[in-house]
C-alpha positions as CSV (number, residue, x, y, z in Angstrom):
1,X,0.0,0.0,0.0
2,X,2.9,2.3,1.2
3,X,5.0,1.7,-2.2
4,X,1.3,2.4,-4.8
5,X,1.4,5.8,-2.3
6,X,5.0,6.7,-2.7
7,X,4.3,6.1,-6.6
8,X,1.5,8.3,-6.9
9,X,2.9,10.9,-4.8
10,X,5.9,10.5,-7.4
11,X,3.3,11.1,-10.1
12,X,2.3,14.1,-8.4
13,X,5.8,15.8,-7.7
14,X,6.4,15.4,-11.4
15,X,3.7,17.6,-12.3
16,X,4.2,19.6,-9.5
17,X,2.2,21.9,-7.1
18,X,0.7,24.9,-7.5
19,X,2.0,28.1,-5.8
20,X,3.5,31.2,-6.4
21,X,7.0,31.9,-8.4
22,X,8.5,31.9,-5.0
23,X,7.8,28.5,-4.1
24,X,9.1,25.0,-5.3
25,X,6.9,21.7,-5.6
26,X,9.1,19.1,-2.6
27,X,11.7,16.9,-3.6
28,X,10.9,13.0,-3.8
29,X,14.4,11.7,-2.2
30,X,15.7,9.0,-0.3
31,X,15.1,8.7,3.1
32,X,17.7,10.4,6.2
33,X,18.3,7.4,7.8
34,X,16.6,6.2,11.8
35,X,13.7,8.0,11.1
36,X,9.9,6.3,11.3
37,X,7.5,6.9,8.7
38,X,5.2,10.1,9.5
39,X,8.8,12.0,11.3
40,X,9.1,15.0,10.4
41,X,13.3,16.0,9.9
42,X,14.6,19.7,10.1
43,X,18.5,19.3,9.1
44,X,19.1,23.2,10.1
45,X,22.6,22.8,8.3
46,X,21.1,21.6,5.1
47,X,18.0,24.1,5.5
48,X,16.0,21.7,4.9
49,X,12.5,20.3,6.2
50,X,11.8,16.2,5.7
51,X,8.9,14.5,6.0
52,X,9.8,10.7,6.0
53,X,7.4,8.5,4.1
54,X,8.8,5.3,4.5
55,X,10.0,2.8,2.6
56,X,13.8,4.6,2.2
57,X,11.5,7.7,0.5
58,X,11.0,11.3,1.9
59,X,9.4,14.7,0.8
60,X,12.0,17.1,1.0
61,X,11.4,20.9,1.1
62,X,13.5,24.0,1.6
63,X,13.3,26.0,4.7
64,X,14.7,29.3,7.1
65,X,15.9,28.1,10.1
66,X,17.2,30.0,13.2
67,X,20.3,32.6,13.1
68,X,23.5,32.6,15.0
69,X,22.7,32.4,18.6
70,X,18.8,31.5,17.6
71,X,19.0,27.5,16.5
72,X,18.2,24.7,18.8
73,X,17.9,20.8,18.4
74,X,15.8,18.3,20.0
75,X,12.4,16.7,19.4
76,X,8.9,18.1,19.6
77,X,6.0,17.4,18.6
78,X,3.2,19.1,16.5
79,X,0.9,20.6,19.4
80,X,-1.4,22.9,16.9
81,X,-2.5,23.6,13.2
82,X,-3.5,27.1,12.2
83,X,-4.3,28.7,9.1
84,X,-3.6,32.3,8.9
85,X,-2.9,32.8,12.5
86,X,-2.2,36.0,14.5
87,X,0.7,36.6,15.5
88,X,2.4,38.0,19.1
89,X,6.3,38.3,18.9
90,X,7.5,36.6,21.5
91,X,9.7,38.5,24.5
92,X,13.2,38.3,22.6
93,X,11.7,38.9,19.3
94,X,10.1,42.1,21.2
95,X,13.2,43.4,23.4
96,X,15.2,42.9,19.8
97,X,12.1,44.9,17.8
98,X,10.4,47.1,20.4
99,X,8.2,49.0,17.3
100,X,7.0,45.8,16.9
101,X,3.3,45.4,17.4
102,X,1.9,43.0,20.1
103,X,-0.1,41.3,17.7
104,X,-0.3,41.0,13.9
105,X,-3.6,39.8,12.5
106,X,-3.4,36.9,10.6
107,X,-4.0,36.9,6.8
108,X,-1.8,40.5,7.4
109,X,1.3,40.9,4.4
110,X,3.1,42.4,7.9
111,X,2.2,38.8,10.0
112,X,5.7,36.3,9.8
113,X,3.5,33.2,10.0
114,X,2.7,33.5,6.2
115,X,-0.7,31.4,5.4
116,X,-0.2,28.2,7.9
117,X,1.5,27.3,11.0
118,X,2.0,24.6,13.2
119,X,3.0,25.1,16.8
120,X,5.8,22.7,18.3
121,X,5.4,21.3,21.5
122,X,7.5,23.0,24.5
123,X,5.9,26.3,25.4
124,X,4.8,27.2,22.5
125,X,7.9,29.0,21.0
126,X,8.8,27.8,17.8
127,X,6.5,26.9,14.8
128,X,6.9,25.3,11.1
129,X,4.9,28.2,9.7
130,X,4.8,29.6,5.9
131,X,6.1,33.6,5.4
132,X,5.0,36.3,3.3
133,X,9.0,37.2,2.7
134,X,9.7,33.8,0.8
135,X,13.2,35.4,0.0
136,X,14.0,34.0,3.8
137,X,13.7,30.6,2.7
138,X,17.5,29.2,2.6
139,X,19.1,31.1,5.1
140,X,19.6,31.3,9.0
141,X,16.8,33.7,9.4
142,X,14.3,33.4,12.7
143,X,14.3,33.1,15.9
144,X,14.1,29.6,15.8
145,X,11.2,28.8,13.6
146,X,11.0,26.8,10.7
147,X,9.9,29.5,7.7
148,X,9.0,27.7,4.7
149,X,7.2,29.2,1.1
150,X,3.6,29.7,1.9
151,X,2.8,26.9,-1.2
152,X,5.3,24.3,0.7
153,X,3.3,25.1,4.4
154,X,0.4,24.4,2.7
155,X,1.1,21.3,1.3
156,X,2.9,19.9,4.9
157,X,-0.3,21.1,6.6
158,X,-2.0,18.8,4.4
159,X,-0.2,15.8,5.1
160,X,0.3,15.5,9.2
161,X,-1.4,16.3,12.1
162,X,-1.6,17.2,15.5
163,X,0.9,14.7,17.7
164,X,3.1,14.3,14.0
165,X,7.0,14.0,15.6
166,X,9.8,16.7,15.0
167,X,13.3,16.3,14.9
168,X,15.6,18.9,14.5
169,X,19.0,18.0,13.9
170,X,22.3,20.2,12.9
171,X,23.0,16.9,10.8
């Protein structure tokens, strides 16, 4: 059942997704290795997000991932989904930012969270989340958060859920 899946996922990558200019359809690759089907991988060195399918394949997409100073590891968990959330900068992001408003309306071009995000377990302060400045995508960026193209969120969102497993690994 898994391997008919992969293939008609494969089908669909070829054609790709649609989105804006500033977004790319994922990659179909092999799998990181130690990883359970349904994992979701963030190798912050690589800027890139994984979503392990199983059988040795992944969906790989670009992402921003914390600057110097910003970047953890560990595991989470997804704790929420959210489509066009609000946004309140968190303390650091405030003390850095203090013009910042407290809180950015979702569907905003202003808001950081882009279309989608997903809150990691933890407290609450970090998010895979889509952004409305997709030139961020591929560098050291956030505070910590995962930033992908708003086209790329959407598709992630579509695919796990609430309790999905994160990883985020420098390697």
């Amino acid at each position: 059942m898994l391997h008919k899946f992969t293939m008609a996922l494969a089908a669909t990558l070829a054609i790709g997704i649609p989105g804006t200019a500033a977004s790319a359809a994922p990659s179909l690759v092999a799998s990181p290795n130690g990883y359970a089907p349904g994992t979701i991988v963030v190798k912050t060195h690589e800027r890139k997000l994984y979503l392990i399918l199983g059988e040795g394949h992944a969906l790989r997409y670009p992402v921003g991932v914390g600057k110097a100073g910003k970047q953890w590891t560990g595991t989470a968990h997804i704790e929420g989904k959210y489509r066009e959330p609000a946004w309140a900068p968190p303390a650091d992001v405030k003390r850095d930012n203090p013009k910042i408003p407290d809180v950015i309306a979702g569907g905003s071009p202003s808001n950081p969270m882009g279309v989608a995000a997903m809150t990691l377990s933890g407290g609450g302060q970090y998010a895979i989340h889509g952004t409305n400045r997709p030139g961020s995508v591929g560098g050291f960026v956030s505070y910590g958060c995962i930033r992908m193209y708003n086209a790329d969120i959407t598709d992630l969102y579509q695919r796990v859920s609430v309790g999905t497993p994160v990883v985020v690994t420098q390697r």
